[in-house]
N, C-alpha and C positions, 0 to 999 in steps of 0.2 A: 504493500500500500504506500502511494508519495505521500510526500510532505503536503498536509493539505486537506487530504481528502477524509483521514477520520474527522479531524476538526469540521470538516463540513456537515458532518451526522448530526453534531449540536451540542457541545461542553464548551457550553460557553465562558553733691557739691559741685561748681563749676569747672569744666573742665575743656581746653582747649588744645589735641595733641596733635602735634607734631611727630607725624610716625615717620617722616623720612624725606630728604633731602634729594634734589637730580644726583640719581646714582651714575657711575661709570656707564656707557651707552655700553654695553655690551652683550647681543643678543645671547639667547641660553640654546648653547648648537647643543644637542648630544648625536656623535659621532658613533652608532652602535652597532654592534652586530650581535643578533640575536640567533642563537641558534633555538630553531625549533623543528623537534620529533615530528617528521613524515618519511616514512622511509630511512634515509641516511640525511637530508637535505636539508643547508643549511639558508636564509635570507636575510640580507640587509636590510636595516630599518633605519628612516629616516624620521625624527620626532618633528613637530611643528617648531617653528624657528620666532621667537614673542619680537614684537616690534621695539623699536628703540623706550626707552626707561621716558616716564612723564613725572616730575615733579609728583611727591604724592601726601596730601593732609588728610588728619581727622580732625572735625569738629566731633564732639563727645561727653557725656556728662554721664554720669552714672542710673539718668533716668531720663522718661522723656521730657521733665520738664528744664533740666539742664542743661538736654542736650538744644535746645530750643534757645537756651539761652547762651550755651557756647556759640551756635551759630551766627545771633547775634551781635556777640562781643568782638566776635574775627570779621564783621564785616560789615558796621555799623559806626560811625564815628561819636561821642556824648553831642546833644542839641538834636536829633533828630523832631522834625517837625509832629511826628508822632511815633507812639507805639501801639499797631494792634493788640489786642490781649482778648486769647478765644481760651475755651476749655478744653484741656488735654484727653476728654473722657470719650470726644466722640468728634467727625472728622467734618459735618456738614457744615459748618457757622466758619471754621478756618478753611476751609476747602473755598467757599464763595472769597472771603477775605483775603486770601495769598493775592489774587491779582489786584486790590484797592491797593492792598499793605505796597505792591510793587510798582504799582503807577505814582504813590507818594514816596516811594524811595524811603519806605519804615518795615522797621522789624516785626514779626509776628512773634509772638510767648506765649506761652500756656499757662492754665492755672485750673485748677480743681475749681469743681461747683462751691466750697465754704471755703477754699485759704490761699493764701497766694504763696507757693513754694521761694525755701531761701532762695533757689539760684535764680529765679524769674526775679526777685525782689531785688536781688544784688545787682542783676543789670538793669533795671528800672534805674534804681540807685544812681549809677552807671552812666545811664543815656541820659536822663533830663530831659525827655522829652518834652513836646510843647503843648502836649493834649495827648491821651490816652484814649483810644477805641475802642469798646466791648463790643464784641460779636458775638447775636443771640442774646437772649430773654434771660428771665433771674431763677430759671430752672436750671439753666447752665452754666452760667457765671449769676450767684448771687448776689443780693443788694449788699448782705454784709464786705463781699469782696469789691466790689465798686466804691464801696464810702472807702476801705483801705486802700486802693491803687492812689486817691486824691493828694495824698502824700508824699506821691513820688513824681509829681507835675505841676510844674507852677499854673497853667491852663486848665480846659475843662476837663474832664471825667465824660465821655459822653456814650450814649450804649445803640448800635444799630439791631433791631430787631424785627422779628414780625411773627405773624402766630403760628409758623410752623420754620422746618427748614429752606422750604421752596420760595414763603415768604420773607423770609431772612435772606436769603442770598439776592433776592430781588431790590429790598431794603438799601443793601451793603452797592448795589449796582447803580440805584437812583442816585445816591449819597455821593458818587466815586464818579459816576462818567456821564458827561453829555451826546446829547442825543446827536446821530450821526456818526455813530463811531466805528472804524472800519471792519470789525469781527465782534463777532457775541460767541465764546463758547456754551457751549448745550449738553449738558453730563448728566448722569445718573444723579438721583438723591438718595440712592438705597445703598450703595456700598461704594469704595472711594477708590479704587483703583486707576480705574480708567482716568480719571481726572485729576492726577499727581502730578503727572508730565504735563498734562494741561493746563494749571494752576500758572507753569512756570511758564508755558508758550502765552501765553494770555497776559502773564506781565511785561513779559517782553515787549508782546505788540500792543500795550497798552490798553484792552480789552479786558470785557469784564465777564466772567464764570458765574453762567445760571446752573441751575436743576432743576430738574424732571423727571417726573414717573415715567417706569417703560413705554405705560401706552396712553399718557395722555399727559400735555400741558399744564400746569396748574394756573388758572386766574391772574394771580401776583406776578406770574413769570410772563405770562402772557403781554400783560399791560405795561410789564417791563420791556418787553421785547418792542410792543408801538411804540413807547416813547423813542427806546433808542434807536428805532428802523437803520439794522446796520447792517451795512453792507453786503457783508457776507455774514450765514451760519456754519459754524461749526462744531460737527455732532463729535463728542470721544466715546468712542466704544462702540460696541458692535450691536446686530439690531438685538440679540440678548438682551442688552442692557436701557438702550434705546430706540424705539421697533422703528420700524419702517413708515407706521403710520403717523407715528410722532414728527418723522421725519419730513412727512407731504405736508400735515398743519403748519410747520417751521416756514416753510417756503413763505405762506402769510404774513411771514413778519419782516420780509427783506425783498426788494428788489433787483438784488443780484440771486447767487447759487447756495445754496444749505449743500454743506460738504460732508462726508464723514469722513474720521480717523479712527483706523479700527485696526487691531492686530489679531491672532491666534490666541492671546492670553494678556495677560496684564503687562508683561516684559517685553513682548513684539508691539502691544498700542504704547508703550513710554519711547519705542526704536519710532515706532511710524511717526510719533507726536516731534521728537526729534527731529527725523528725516524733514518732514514740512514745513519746519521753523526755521532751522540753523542750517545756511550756508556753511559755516564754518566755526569753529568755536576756540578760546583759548584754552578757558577754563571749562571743566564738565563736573554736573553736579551726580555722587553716585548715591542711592540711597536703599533700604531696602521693599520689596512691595508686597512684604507679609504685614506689615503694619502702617498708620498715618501720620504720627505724628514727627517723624523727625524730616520725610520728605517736606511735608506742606511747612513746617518751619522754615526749611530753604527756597518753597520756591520764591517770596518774594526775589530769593536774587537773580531771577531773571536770564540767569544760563540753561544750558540743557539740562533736565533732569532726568538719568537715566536708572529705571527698578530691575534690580537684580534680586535673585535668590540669595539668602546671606552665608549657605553653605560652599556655593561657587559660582562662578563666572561665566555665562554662557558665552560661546561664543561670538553671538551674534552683538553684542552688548560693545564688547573688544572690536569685534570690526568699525561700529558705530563709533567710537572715539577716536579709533582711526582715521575715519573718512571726516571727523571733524577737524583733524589737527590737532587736538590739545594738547598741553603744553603743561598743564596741573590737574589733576583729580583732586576732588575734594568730596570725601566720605562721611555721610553724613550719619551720627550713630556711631555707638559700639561696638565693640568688638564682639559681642552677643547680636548683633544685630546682622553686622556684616564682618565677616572673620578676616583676620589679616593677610591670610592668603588670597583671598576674593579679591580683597583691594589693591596688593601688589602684583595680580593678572590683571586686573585695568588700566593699572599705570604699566603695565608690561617692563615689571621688575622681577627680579631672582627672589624668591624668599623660602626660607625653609622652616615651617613648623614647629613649635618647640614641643608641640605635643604629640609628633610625629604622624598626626593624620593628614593623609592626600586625598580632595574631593576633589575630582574632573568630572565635567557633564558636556560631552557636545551637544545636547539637545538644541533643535530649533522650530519651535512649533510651526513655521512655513513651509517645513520637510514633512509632515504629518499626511498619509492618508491611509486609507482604511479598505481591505480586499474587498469591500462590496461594488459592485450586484455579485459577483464571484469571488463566492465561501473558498473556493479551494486556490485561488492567490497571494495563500499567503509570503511564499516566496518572491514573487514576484514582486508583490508592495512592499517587501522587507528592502528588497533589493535597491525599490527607488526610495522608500528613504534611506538607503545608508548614502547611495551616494547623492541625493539631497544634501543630509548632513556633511558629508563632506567636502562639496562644494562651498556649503556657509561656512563650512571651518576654515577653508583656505581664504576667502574672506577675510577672517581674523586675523590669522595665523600665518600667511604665508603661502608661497607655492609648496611648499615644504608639504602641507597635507595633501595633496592632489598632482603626484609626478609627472613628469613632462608626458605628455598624450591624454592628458585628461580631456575628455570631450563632452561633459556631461552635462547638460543644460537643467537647470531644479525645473520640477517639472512635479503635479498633483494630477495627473490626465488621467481618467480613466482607460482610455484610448493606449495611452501609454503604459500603461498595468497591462491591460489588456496583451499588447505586442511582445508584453516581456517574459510572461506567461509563454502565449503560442511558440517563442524563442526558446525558451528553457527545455520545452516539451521535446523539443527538435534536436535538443544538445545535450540530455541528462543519458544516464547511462538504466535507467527504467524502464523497464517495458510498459508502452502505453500503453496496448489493451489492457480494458479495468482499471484505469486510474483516473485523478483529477488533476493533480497537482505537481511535484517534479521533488526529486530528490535533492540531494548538496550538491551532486555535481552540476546539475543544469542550475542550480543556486547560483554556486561561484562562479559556471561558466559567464554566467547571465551579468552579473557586475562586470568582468573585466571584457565582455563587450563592447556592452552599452558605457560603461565606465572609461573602457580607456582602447574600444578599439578593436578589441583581438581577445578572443576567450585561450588566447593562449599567452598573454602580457603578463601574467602572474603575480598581478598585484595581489588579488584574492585567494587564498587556498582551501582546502576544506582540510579540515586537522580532526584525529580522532586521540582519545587520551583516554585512559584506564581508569580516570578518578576523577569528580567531578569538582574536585581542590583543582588539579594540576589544568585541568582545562577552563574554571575560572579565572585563572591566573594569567592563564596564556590572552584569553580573552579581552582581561582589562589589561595586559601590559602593550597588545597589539591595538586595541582604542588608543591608549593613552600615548604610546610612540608615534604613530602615523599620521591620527588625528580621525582616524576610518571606523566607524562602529563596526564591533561583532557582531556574527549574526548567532545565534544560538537555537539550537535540534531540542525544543521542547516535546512534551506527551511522547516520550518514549520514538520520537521524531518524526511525529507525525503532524507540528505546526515550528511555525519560523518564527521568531521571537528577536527584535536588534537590542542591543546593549550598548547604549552611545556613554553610560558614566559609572562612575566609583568610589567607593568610600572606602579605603585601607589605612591600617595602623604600619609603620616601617618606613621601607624605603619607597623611595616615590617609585610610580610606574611609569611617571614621562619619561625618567631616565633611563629606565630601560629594566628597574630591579623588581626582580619576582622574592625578594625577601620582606615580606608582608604578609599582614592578617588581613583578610577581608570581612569589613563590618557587615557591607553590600553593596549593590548595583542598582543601578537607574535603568530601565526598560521601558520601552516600546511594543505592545502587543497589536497588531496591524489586525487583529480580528472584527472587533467592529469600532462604531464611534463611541460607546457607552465603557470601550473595554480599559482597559490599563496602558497610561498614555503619561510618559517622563515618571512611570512608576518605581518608587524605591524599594526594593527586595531586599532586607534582610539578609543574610546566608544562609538562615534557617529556614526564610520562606523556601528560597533554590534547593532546597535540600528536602523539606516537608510541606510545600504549600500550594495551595489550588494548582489541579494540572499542568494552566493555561501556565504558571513561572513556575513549575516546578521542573528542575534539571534532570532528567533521568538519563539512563542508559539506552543507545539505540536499537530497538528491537523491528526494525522489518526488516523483511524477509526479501524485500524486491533489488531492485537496480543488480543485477545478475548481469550485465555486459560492460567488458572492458574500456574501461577509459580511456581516451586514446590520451590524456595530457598524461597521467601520472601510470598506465599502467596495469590501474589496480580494478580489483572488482569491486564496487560499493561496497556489497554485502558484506566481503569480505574483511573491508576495513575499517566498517561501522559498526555492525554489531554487538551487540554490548559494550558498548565504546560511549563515550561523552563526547559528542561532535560540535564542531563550533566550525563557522566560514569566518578566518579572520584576515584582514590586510597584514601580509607581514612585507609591505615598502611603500 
């Protein structure tokens, strides 16, 4: 039985750090040659080559309300004409506020519904500002805490609000911009992702951040939107978050185009929100997008704002600083937030762990698509994301990930799944009658095709190993040197499953060392769209956990005809065996 076709039956205090200074330019080569068990046969590996070293800070406080007020201190001078001041509990009343705070050229702080935190007080203290902003009503920033701010201003104390969040950012809109204004952005009110990158595009262009429910306008926003009839709308986030019908009412409010900015996930809409604003940038702001508040504290300042996972550094994220130019990273948060390894892969510096764990993830949710209408593709769609994924890694990273002959254009086509399929069927070493789907040979054949040309270029190999330690090993050290996800022989190999990241205690696996514990891996299950998508496994899961990740041993019985690259008979050399198709160059 191929790969494919069981699966088709249906188993489904204040602080401001300076973490580092322009290091030495000197890219991080590793020059390796890895020997890996097939036969006798040994290949060279080429790891990704990081771009020259960026200036790298953190802004940081030991909480968010600190850290709100580090950012301020590093980038605010005393006399500012005002200080925002929203509550750190919740993201809607600062989220409208970042772009007023940045058209006045003032800081945004945080504070609790009853107290106003030391470190918020100590740069109050600090700034001198010449008026004080409350954003939102006295359910979230309280009266007691507004008669206290009067203290720290020789001007007024003054509070924007309205009866809900939709009418509060509408409030903060009136208050902040005259009508005619070149952009209105148009964000969700339910949750804040989409509208962190946005926050900072909208200061920049001097524009002001509404919200809105998925499928309809609120009133307040609405009459905001007459007043300012501006020019252009711009929707952030996808129709998920703000539908399509929302989108045709908007046109109502503007005389030119309602645009949207939308990515695969919260980390591609902060790359898109980027990409549309900034030509070019010196500085880039990094921040993380599991949570709000240390982002929308920096977006007043008006650079890119770019959300990362704070375990590691997509690739895609690195490319986007690149194609900006910058020159400084500034990391906003802790090192709980965003780890110092994450932040020395954006400024593409050397660092090494002191707690000796290595997290790499090539993931790129524009690489993402899913074997339907046909259940039994899974190889096929593995195939086109890995080299999806490795097309955006080279992006990042360098030609380094993608050797000379690369031809691979990212590509989500059905059409093109389709082709890669009927291709595999044609080149595996399985007999088609009675099958669906294609073995590892027509797997690997099929990348180093479509990949690079010639299913005989040998970027791709299919590797079998005795233990399912030794062939995870092999797996993340060939991701992590080449920059190429593994593909992995799930359900006893009877579905394809890619492995683009890693979690290890030891030595690193960019460099090329297999001396490491595996905590676990990041996967891609190409089964459907509801399935397991940049999922973290465990070892324990790969070892004991639902079929679809669980790593077993290769039990069929087909592909019974000689290979003509390597030789061997499938069956032969899979069989109870742990299979993996890994780039080893």
């Amino acid at each position: 039985m191929g790969v494919g076709e069981r699966r088709a039956r249906g188993y489904g205090g204040l602080v401001m750090i300076e973490t580092g200074v322009r290091l030495a330019r000197s890219p991080r080569l590793f020059g390796l040659l890895l020997t890996v068990w097939l036969g006798l046969s040994a290949f060279p590996l080429v790891a990704p080559v990081a771009a020259d070293g960026a200036d790298l800070v953190r802004y940081a406080g030991p909480d968010r309300y600190a850290t709100a007020a580090a950012i301020s201190a590093a980038s605010f001078p005393p006399g500012v004409s005002s200080a925002y001041v929203a509550t750190g509990t919740n993201f809607p009343d600062a989220l409208a506020g970042a772009a007023a705070a940045a058209a006045e050229n003032a800081p945004t702080l945080l504070v609790t519904p009853s107290t106003i935190p030391d470190a918020t007080a100590a740069e109050l203290r600090r700034l001198q500002p010449g008026r004080i902003v409350i954003l939102g009503g006295p359910t979230v920033v309280g009266e007691n805490v507004a008669g206290a701010l009067r203290a720290y201003t020789g001007g007024p104390v003054v509070r924007i609000a309205g009866a809900d969040r939709y009418a509060t950012a509408a409030a903060i809109s009136a208050t902040t911009f005259a009508p005619g204004v070149a952009k209105a952005y148009v964000a969700t009110g339910a949750t804040f992702p989409d509208a962190l990158g946005g926050a900072a595009a909208a200061g920049r262009n001097g524009a002001p951040v509404l919200l809105v429910a998925r499928d309809w306008v609120p009133p307040a926003v609405a009459a905001e939107l007459q007043r300012l009839a501006p020019a252009e709308i711009v929707i952030l986030g996808g129709t998920g978050a703000v539908s399509a019908a929302v989108q045709d009412t908007l046109q109502g409010y503007t005389a030119g185009s309602v645009v949207r900015i939308a990515g695969t996930d919260r980390y591609d809409t902060s790359l898109a929100i980027s990409r549309a604003t900034y030509e070019s940038a010196t500085t880039v702001y990094l921040a993380t997008g599991a949570n709000f508040p240390d982002a929308l504290a920096g977006a007043p300042l008006r650079g890119p704002l770019l959300l990362t996972p704070g375990e590691y550094l997509p690739p895609a994220v690195r490319a986007e600083i690149v194609r900006l130019g910058a020159e400084r990273i500034i990391v906003l948060g802790a090192a709980g937030a965003i780890r110092d390894s994450t932040a020395h892969d954006a400024a593409g510096l050397p660092y090494e762990p002191a707690d000796g764990r290595w997290i790499g993830n090539a993931f790129d949710g524009r690489a993402v698509r899913f074997q339907q209408p046909d259940p039994a593709a899974c190889t096929a769609t593995a195939a086109m994301l890995m080299l999806n994924m490795a097309a955006y890694a080279a992006a990042a990273y360098g030609a380094a990930s993608a050797p000379e002959g690369f031809a691979w254009t990212p590509t989500v086509s059905y059409e093109v799944q389709a082709a890669i399929l009927a291709w595999e069927r044609e080149h595996m070493t399985q007999p088609v009658a009675g099958t669906a789907g294609s073995d590892p040979h027509g797997w690997r054949n099929a990348l180093n095709h479509f990949g690079w040309g010639s299913m005989e270029s040998g970027v791709y190999q299919d590797l079998a190993f005795g233990s399912l330690d030794a062939a995870i090993r092999q797996a993340i050290v060939s991701a992590a040197t080449t920059g190429k996800p593994t593909g992995l022989l799930m359900g006893n190999g009877t579905h394809a499953v890619v492995l683009h990241g890693w979690d290890v205690n030891g030595g690193d696996p960019r460099a090329g060392s297999f001396d490491f514990a595996v905590n676990g891996v990041y996967l891609t299950d190409p089964w459907q769209p509801n399935g397991h998508r940049n999922y973290y496994v465990p070892m324990a899961g790969l070892v004991g956990g639902s079929q679809s990740v669980r790593f077993g041993p290769y039990l069929e019985l087909d592909s019974t005809a000689v290979d003509p690259i390597d030789g061997r008979i499938g069956r032969d050399e899979w069989y109870g065996q742990y299979v993996i198709v890994a780039a080893v160059r």
